[in-house]
C-alpha positions in Angstrom: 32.0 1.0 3.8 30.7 3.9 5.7 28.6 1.8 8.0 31.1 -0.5 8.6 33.6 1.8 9.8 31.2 3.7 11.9 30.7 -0.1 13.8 34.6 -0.7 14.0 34.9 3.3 15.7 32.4 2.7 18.3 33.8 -0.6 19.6 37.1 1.1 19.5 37.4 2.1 23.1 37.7 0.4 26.2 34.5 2.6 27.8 32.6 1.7 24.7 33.2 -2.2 25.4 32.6 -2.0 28.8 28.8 -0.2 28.3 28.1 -3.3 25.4 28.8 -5.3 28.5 26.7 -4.0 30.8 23.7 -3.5 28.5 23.9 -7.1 27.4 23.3 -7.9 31.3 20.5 -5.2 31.9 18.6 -2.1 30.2 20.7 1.2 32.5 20.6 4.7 32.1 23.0 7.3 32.2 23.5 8.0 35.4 24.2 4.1 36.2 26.3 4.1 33.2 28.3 7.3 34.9 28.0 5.6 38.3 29.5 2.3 37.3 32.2 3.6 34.7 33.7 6.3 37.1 32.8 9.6 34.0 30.8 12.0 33.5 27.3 11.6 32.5 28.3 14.1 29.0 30.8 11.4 28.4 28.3 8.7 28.3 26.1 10.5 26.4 29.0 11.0 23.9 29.9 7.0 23.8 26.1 6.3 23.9 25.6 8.3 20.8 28.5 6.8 18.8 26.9 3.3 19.5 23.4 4.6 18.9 24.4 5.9 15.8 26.4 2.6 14.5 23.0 0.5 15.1 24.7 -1.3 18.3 22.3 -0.1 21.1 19.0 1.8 21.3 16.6 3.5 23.9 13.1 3.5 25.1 11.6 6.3 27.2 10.7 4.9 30.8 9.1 7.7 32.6 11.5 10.1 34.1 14.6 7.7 32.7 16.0 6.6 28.7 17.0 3.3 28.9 19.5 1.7 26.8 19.6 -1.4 25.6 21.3 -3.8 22.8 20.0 -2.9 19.3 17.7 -5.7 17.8 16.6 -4.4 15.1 19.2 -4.5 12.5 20.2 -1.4 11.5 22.9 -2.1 9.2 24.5 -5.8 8.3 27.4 -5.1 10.1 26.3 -4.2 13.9 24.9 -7.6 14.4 27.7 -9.6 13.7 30.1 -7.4 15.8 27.3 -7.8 18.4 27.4 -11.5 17.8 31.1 -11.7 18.6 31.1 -8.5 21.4 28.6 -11.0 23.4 30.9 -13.8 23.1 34.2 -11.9 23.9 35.8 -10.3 27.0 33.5 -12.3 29.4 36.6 -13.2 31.6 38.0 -10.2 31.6 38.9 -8.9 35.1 38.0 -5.0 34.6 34.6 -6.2 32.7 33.4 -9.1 35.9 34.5 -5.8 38.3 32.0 -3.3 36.3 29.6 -5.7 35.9 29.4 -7.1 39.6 29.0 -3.1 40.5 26.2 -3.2 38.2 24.3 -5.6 40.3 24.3 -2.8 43.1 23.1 0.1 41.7 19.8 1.9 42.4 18.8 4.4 39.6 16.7 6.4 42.1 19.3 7.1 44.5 21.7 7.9 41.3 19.7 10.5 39.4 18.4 12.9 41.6 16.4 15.8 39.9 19.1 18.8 39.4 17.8 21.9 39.6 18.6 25.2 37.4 21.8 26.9 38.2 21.4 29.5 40.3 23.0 33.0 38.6 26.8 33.0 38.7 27.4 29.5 40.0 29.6 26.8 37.8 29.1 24.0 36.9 31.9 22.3 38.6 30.5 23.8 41.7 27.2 22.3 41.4 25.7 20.1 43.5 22.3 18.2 42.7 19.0 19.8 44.6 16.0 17.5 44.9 
């Protein structure tokens, strides 16, 4: 029961659904994830993790970049069938045709610029990214 309800939590939020979406259109990273949901980058990594860890999505190293993707390899024997149904659902849903046509016009290059280290004193909140 465990793994099921570690399936039903991470399809349990709106910013959850909407990265199942895009990643069943296209492998993204976190900064396009960021980009296209209007969060932070930690906040993806936190929704990422939650779906990573209930066998619905997965990464590969590309380089400088993670990509993630859909899961297929089945992890446990209930991510595939809320997969099954995700890919089927909330196709013409306004919000999810928005995100996903934003999507389309994203370049990963000009979203992830290197960030250097802060310099001594500075915030984060202050920070802007250095190439």
């Amino acid at each position: 029961m465990r793994e099921l309800v570690k399936v039903l939590k991470a399809v349990a939020d709106k910013n959850r659904l909407r990265i199942f979406k895009m990643l069943q259109h296209k492998k993204m990273c976190v900064c396009e994830l960021a980009a296209a949901l209007g969060i932070s980058m930690p906040s993806v990594s936190r929704h990422l993790s939650l779906m990573k860890d209930a066998g619905l999505i997965e990464d590969e190293r590309d380089g400088i970049w993670t990509n993630y993707m859909l899961c297929e390899e089945k992890i446990n024997k209930f991510a595939p069938v809320i997969q099954s149904h995700l890919k089927e659902w909330i196709n013409d849903d306004p919000g999810i045709k928005k995100i996903l046509k934003k999507t389309g016009s994203l370049k990963r290059e000009e979203l992830c610029a290197k960030v250097g280290p802060l310099p001594r004193g500075e915030k984060n909140n202050t920070r802007e990214k250095r190439v």
